[in-house]
C-alpha positions in Angstrom: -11.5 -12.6 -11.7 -10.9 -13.3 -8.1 -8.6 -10.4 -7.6 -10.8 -7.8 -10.0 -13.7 -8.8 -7.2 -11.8 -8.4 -4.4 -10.5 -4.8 -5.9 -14.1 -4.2 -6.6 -15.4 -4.6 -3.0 -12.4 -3.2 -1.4 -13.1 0.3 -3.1 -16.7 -0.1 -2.1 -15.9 0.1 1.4 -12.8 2.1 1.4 -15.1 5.1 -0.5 -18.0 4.6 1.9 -15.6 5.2 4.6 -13.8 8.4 2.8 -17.4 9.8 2.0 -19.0 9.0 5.3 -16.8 8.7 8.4 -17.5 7.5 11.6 -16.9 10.3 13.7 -14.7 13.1 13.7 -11.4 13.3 11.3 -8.1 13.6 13.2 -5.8 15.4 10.8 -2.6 13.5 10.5 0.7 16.0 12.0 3.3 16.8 9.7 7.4 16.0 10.6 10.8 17.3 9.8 10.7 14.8 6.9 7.7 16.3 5.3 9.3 19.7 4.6 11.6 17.8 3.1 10.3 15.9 0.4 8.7 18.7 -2.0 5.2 18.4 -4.3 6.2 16.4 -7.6 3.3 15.5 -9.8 6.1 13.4 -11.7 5.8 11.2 -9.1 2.0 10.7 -10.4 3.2 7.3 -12.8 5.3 6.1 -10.3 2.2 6.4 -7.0 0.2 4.3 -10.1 2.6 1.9 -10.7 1.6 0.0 -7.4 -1.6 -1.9 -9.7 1.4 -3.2 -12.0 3.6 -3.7 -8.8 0.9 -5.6 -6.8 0.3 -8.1 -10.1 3.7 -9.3 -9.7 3.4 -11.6 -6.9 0.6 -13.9 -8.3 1.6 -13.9 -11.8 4.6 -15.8 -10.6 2.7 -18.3 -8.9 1.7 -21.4 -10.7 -0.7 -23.3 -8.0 -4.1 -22.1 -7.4 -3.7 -22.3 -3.6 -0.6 -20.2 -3.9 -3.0 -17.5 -5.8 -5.2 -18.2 -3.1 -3.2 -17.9 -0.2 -2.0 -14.6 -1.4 -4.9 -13.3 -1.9 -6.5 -14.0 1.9 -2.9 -12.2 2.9 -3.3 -9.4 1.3 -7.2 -9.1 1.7 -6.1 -8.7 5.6 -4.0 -6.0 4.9 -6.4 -4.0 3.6 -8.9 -5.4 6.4 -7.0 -4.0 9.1 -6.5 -0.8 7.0 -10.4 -0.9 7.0 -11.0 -1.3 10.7 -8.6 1.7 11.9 -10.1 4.1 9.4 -13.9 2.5 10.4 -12.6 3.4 14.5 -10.3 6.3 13.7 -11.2 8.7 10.7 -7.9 10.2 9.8 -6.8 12.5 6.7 -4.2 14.5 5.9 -3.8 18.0 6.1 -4.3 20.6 3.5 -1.4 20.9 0.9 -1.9 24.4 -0.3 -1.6 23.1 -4.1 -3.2 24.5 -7.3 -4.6 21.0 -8.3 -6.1 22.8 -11.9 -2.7 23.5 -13.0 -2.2 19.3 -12.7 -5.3 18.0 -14.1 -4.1 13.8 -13.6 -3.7 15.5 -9.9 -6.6 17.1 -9.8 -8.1 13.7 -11.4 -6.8 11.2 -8.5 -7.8 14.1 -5.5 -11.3 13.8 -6.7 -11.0 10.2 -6.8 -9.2 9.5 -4.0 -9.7 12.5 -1.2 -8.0 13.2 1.9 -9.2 10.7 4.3 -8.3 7.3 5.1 -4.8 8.2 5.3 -3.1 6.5 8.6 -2.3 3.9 7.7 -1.4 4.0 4.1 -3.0 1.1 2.2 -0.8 2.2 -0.7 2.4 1.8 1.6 1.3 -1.3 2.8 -0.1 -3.2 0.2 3.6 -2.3 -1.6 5.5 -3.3 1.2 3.8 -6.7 1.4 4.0 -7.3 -2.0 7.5 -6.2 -2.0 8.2 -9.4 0.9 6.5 -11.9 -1.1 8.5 -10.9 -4.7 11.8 -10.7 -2.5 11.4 -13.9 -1.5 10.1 -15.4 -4.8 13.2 -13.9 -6.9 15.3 -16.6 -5.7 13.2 -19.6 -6.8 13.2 -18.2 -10.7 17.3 -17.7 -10.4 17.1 -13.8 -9.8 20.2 -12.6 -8.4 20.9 -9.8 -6.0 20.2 -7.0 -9.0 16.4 -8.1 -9.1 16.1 -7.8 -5.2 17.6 -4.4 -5.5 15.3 -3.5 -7.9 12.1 -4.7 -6.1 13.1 -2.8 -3.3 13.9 0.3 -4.9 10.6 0.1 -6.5 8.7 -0.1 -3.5 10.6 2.6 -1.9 9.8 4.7 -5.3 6.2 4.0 -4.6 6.4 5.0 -0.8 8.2 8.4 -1.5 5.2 8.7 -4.4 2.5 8.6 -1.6 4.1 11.9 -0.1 5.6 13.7 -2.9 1.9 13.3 -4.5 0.3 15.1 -1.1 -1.8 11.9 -0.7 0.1 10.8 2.5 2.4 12.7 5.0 5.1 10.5 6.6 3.6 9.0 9.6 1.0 7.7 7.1 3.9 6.0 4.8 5.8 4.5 8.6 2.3 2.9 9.6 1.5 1.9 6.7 5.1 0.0 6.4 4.7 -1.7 9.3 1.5 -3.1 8.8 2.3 -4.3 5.4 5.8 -5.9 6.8 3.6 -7.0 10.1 1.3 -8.9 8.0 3.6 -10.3 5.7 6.5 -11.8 8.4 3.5 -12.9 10.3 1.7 -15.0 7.9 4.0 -15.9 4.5 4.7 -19.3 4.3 8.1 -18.9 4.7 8.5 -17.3 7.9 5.7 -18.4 10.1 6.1 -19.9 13.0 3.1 -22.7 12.0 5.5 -23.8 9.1 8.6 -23.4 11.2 7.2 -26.0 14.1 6.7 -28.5 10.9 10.0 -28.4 9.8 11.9 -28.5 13.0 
């Protein structure tokens, strides 16, 4: 419940800002890489995957304040997200596709438009899950294989972002860092606060 509310108020800001903008829209620049990844709606399942992807981390908690904690972590994520598209309107550039010859395309541009690209929430959110399951594989006795895995997903859904046209590559690198920012910053792992107990 807490995270279909969270979900629910999330999308109520993100398509407030994609529908009414601050200011003007920068249009995000294409690089070398761009040309190089081509247009595959197969990647469609894969860019959808990241609802599955980003259940993973809580169903393998099994405290409420783990849930919890989680939860406030990623909600920043998506906070920050928030605040650069609220101060910087951003979208990508046109991609020259026919979306009515891919109607589930056609289907998630009317959804989901141009804007609020830079940073990539989908990028991020997948990276920061990806941190958390990587270092929760370990406690459940999952071997290198698994971490392999989780990390080829999450690449799988950052290449998705661009082969679907909903992000160009600066999108997917900004949106990496933030998710990897957050996540080294605050997981209870790695912070400094849990470090200065220990030692």
């Amino acid at each position: 419940m807490g995270i279909s509310s969270f979900t629910a108020l999330f999308f109520v800001a993100y398509l407030h800002l994609l529908k009414h903008p601050s200011g003007p829209v920068t249009t995000m620049p294409q690089i070398w890489l761009d040309g190089r990844i081509p247009f595959s709606p197969l990647a469609l399942p894969v860019y959808l995957s990241l609802w599955v992807y980003l259940s993973i981390p809580p169903t393998l908690m099994t405290r409420r304040s783990e849930i919890v904690g989680f939860g406030w972590r990623i909600a920043l994520v998506c906070l920050i997200g928030l605040l650069v598209f609220w101060f910087w309107p951003n979208a990508v550039p046109p991609a020259h596709v026919d979306w009515a010859r891919y109607p589930g395309m056609g289907f998630l541009k009317g959804v989901d438009a141009a804007g609020n690209a830079c940073p990539s929430l989908h990028v991020a959110t997948a990276v920061f899950a990806a941190f958390w399951i990587h270092h929760q594989l370990p406690t459940l006795g999952l071997g290198r294989r698994t971490r392999w895995g989780n990390g080829l997903w999450c690449l799988a859904i950052c290449y998705s972002t661009v082969a679907t046209r909903q992000h160009v590559v600066v999108d997917v690198l900004a949106g990496g860092l933030l998710g990897l920012g957050v996540a080294w910053l605050t997981h209870p792992v790695t912070s400094p606060h849990r470090t200065h107990r220990h030692a």
